[in-house]
C-alpha positions in Angstrom: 0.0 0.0 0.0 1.4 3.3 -1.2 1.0 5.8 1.6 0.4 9.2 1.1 3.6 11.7 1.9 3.1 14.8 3.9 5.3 17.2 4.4 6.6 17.8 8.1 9.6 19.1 10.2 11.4 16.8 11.4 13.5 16.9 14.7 16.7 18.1 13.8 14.9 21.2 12.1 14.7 20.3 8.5 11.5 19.8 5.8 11.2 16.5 4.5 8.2 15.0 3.4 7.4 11.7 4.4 5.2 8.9 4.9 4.1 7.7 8.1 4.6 4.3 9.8 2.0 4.5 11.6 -1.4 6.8 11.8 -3.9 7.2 14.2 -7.5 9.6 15.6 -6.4 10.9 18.8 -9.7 12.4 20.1 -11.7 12.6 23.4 -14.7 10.9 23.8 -17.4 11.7 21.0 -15.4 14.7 19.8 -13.7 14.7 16.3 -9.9 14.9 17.1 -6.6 15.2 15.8 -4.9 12.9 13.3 -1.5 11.6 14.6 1.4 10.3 12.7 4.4 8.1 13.7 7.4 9.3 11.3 11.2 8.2 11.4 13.8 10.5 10.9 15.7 9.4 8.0 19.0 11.3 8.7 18.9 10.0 12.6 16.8 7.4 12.6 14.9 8.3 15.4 11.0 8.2 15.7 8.8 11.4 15.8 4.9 12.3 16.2 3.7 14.8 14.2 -0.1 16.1 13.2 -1.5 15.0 10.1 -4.2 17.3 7.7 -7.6 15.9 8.4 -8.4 14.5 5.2 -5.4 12.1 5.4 -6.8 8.5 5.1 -6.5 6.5 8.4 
């Protein structure tokens, strides 16, 4: 499955646009909520969180 790429910071300050690993709703309960997505840092290799656009498909 192709995942769509988004286009985030990443920890050590630079653009990149990647594709998360993983994606998730954080949201209290019956509220709409944030979309949350696991990214790695391809320069450090080190995992990030970072907000995804709403219409990005879970």
């Amino acid at each position: 499955m192709a995942e769509k790429k988004v286009k985030v910071k990443t920890p050590s300050g630079k653009e990149a646009e990647l594709a998360p690993e993983k994606v998730w709703v954080l949201a209290p309960k019956g509220r709409k909520g944030v979309k949350i997505g696991l990214f790695k840092d391809p320069e450090t290799g080190k995992y990030f969180r970072h907000k995804l656009p709403d219409d990005y498909p879970v």
